[in-house]
LUMVEXSE-87617 format. One line per 8 residues: number of its first residue (from 1); their letters; for each residue x, y, z of N, C-alpha, C. Coordinates in Angstrom, 2 decimals. Example, Ala and Ser with C-alpha at 12.3 -4.5 7.8 and 13.67 -1.06 7.14 Angstrom:
<nodes>
1) as) 13.19/-5.69/7.80/12.30/-4.50/7.80/13.20/-3.30/7.80 | 12.85/-2.25/7.08/13.67/-1.06/7.14/12.90/0.03/7.87
</nodes>
This chain:
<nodes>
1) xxxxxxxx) 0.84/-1.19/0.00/0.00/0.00/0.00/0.88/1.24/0.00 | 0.47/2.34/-0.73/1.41/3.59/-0.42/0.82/4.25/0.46 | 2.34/5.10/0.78/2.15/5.59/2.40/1.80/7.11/1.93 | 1.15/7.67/2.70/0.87/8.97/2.00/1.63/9.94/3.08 | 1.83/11.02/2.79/3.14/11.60/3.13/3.05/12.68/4.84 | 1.09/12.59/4.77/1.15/12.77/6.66/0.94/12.08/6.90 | 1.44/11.86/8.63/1.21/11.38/9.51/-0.20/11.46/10.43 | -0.28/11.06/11.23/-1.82/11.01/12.00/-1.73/13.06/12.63
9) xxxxxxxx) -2.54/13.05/13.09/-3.25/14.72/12.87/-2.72/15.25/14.14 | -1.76/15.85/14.90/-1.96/16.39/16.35/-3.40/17.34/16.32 | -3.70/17.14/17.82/-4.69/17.98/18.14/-4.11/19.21/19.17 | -4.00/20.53/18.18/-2.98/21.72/18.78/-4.50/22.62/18.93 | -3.89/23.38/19.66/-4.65/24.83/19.66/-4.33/25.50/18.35 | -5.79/26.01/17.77/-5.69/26.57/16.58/-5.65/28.29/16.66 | -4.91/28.60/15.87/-5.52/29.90/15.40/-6.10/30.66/13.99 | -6.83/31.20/14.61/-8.00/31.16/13.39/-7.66/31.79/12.23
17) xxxxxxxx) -7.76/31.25/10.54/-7.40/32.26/9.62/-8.60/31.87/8.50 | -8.91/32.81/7.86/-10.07/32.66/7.32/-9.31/32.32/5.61 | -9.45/31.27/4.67/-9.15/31.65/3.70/-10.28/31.21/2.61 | -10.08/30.97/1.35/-10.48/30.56/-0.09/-9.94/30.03/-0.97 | -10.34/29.06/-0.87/-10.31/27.49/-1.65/-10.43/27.22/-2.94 | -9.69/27.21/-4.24/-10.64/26.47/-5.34/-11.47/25.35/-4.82 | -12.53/25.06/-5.58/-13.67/24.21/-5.19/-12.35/22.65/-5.63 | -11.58/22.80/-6.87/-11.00/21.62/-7.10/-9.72/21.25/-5.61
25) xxxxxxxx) -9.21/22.46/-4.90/-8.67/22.01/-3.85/-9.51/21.39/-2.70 | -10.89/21.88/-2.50/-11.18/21.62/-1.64/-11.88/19.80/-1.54 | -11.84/19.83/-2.69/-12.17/18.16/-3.13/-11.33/17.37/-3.00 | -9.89/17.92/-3.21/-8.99/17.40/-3.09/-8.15/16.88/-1.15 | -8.53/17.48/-1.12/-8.61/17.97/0.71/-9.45/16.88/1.32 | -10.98/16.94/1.05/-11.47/16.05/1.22/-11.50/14.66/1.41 | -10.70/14.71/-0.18/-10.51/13.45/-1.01/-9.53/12.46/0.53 | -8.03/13.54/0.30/-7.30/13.62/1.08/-7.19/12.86/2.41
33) xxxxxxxx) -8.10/13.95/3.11/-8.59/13.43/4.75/-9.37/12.21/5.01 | -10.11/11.72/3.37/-10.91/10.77/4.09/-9.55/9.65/3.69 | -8.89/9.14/2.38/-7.90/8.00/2.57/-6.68/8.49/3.61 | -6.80/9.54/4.28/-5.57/9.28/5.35/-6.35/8.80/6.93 | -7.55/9.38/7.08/-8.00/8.49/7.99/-8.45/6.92/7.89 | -8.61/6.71/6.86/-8.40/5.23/6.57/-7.25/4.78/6.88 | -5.90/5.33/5.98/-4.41/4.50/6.59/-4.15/4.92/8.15 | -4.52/5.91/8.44/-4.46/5.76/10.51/-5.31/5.56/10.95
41) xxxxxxxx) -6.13/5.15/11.15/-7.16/4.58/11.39/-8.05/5.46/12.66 | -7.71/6.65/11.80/-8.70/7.68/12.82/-9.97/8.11/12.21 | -10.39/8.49/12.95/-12.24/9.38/12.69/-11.80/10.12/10.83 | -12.60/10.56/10.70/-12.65/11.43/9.27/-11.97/12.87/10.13 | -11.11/13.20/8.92/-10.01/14.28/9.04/-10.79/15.60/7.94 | -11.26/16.48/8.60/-11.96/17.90/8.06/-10.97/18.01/7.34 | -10.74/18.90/6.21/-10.28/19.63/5.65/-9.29/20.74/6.00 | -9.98/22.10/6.66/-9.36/23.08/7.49/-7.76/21.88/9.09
49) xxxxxxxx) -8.25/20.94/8.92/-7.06/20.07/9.73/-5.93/19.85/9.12 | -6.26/19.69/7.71/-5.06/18.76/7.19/-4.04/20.19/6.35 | -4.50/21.46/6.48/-4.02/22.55/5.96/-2.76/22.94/6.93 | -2.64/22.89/7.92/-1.72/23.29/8.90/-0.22/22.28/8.68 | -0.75/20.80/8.86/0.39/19.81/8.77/1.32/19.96/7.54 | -0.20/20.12/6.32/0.53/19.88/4.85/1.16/21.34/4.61 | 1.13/22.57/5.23/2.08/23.40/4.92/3.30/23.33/6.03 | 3.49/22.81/7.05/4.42/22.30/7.81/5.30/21.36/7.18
57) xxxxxxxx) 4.79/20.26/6.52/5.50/19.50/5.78/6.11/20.16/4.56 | 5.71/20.60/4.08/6.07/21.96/2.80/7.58/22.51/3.13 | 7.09/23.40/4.43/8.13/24.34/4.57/9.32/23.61/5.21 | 9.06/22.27/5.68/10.54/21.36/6.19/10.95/20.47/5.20 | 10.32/21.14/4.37/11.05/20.44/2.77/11.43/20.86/1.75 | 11.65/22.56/2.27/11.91/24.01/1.26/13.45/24.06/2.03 | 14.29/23.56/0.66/15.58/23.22/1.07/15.50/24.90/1.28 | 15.59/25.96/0.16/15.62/27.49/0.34/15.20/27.89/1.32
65) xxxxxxxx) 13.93/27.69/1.60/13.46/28.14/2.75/14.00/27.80/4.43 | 14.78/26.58/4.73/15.33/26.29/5.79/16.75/27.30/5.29 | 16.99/27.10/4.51/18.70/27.80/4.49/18.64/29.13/4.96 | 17.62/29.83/3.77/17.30/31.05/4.28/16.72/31.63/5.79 | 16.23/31.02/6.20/15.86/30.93/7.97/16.53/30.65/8.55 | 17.47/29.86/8.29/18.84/29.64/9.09/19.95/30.52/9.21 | 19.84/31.35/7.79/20.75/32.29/7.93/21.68/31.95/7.35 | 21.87/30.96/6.72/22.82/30.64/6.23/23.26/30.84/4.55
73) xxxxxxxx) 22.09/31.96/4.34/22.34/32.09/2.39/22.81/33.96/2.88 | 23.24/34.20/1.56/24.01/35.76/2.14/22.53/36.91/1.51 | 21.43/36.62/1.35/20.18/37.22/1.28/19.10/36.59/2.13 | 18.68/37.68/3.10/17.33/36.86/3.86/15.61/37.26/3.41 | 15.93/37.44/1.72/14.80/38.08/1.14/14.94/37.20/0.08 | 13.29/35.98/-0.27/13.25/35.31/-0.91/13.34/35.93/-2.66 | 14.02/35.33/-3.12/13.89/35.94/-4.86/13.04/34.80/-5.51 | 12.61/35.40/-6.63/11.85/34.56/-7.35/12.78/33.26/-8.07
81) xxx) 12.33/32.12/-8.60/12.93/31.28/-9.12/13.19/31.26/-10.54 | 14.65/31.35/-10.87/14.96/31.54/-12.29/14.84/30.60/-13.30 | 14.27/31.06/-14.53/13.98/29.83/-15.24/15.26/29.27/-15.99
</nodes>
């Protein structure tokens, strides 16, 4: 079976941000939360839940983005990506 790339959901204190969805993300989201609560075998996973982890996972996988937060590139102002 493939493993899909979160893990089971912490339950954190949220803070609230209001946003807007394509209707095709939010299906996707859906889609999402319901086969990952199937592979952990938790309750059905909302949507607005799985937004927090999957940009957490994002940004600890933005080789640029850790370097640059680290301090370790000689600009701490993201540039666009050159083609």
């Amino acid at each position: 079976m493939t493993k899909l790339r979160l893990g089971p959901i912490e339950n954190d204190k949220p803070v609230r941000l209001t946003i807007e969805l394509p209707a095709a993300v939010h299906r996707d989201l859906v889609e999402y939360g319901r086969l990952l609560a199937r592979e952990s075998g938790q309750a059905e996973i909302m949507p607005a839940k799985l937004i927090a982890p999957m940009l957490t996972r994002f940004m600890a996988t933005d080789r640029a983005f850790r370097r640059l937060r680290n301090g370790s590139a000689t600009s701490h102002v993201l540039e666009p990506a050159r083609a």
